[in-house]
C-alpha positions as CSV (number, residue, x, y, z in Angstrom):
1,X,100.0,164.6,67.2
2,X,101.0,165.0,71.2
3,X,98.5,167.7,73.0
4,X,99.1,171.3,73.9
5,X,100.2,170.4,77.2
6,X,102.1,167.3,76.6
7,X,104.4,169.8,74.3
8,X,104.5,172.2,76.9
9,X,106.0,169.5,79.2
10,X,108.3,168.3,76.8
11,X,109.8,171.6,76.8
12,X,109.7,172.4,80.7
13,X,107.2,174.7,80.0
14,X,103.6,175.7,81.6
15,X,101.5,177.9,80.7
16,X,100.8,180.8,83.6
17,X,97.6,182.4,84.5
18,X,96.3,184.8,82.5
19,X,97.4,187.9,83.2
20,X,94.4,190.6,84.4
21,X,94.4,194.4,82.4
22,X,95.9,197.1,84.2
23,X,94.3,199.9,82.1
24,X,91.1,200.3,80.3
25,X,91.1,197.4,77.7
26,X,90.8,193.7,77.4
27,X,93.1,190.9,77.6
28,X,91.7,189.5,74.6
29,X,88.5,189.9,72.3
30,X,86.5,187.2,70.1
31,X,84.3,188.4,67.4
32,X,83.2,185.4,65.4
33,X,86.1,183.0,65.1
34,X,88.7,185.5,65.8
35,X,90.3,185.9,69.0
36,X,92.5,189.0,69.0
37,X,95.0,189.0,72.1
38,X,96.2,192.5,73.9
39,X,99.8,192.9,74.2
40,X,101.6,190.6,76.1
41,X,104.8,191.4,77.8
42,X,107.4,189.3,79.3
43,X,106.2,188.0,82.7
44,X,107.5,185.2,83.9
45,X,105.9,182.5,85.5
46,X,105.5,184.2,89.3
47,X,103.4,187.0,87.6
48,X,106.7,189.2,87.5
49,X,108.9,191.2,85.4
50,X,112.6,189.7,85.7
51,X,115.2,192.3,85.9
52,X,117.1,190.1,83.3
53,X,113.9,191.3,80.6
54,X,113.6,195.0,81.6
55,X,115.3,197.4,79.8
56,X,116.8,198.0,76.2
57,X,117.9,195.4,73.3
58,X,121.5,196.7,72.1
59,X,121.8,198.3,76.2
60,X,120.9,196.2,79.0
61,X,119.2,193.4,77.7
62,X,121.4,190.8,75.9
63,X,119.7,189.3,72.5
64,X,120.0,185.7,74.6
65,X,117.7,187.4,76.9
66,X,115.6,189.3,74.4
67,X,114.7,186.1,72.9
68,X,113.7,184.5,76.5
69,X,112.0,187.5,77.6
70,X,109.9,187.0,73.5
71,X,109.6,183.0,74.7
72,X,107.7,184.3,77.9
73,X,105.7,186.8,75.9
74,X,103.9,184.1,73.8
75,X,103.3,181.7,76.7
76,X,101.0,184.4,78.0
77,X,99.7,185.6,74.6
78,X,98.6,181.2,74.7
79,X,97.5,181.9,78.4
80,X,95.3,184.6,77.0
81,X,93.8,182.1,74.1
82,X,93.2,179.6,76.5
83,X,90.9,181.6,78.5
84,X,89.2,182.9,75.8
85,X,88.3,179.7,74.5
86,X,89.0,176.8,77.2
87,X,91.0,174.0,74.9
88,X,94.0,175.0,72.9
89,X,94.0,171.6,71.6
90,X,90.5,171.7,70.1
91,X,90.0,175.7,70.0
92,X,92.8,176.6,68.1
93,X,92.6,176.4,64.2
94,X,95.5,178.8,63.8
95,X,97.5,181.5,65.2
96,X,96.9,183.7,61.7
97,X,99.2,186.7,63.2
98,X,101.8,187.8,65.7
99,X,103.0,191.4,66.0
100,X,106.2,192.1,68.1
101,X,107.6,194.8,69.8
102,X,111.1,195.2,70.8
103,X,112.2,198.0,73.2
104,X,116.2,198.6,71.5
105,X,118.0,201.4,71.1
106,X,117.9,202.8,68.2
107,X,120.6,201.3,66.4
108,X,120.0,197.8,67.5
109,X,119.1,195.7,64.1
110,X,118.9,192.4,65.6
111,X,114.9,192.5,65.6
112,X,113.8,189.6,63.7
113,X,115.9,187.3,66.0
114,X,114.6,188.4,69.2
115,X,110.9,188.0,67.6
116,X,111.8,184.3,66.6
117,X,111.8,183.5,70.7
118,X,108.0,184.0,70.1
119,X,107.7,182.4,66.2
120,X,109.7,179.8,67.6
121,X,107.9,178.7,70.6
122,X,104.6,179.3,68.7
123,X,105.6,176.7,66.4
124,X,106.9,174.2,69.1
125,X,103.7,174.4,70.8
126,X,100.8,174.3,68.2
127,X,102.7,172.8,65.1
128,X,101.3,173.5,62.1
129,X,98.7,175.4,63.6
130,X,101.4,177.8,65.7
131,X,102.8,179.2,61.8
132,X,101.9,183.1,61.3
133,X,102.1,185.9,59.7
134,X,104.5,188.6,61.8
135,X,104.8,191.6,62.1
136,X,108.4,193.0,64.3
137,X,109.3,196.8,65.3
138,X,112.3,198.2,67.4
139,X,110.0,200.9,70.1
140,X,111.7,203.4,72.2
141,X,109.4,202.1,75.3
142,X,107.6,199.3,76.4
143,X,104.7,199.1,79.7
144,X,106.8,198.9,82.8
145,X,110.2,199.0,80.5
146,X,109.1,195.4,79.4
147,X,112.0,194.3,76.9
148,X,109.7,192.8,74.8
149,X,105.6,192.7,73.9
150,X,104.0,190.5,71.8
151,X,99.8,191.0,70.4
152,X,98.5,188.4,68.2
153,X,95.0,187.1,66.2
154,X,93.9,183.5,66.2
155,X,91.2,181.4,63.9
156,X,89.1,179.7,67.3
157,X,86.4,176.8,66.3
């Protein structure tokens, strides 16, 4: 099996700092070997929001995008595991759930798709240990009209 990081390379990919609260909560909690993860939205690599993930699935924000701005989601929901637990190559038994939120107007029914940016990169990370149970609803808003946010529980060693 190739490492965490090795996959990330392979796909152009690295994992960005975790990002810091900007309200009263936690990025992430562990409470025996769970690690729940606070909503992640779609920063991208610089710390910002691209203008190309802000706004409305079925408006604004194309499904191509939806599903990049869903990519960017779960490299930060894996920032936030890393820091909880140091290795995601040895501290990761499995990512047991992801819940996804997709800010679309309400007559956009492409949801599942735009969620599969997250599934899928999930997956291409971890492997086996990426596949999860899911959870994917349309929401009128998002924090800082984020197009998408992504939460998620993983079994830590």
């Amino acid at each position: 099996m190739n490492s965490v990081k090795e996959r990330l390379e392979a796909l152009g990919l690295k994992l960005p700092k975790a990002a810091a609260p900007v309200a009263n909560y936690v990025p992430y909690l562990r409470t025996g070997n769970l690690v729940v993860i606070s909503g992640q939205i779609c920063f991208g690599p610089d710390g910002t929001l691209d203008p190309a993930h802000k706004g409305k699935l079925g408006a604004e924000v194309s499904a191509e995008q939806g599903v990049a701005a869903a990519r960017l989601c779960a490299l930060n929901v894996l920032a936030q595991v890393q820091a909880a637990v140091g290795d995601l190559d040895h501290g990761v038994v499995q990512c047991v759930r992801l819940g996804g939120f997709i800010n679309a107007v309400p007559t956009f029914a492409g949801l599942a798709p735009i969620m599969n940016g997250a599934s899928d990169l999930m997956v291409a990370i971890l492997g086996d240990r990426g596949r999860h149970a899911r959870s994917t609803v349309g929401v009128a808003e998002l924090p800082l009209d984020a197009a998408v946010e992504v939460e998620a529980m993983f079994e830590v060693a």
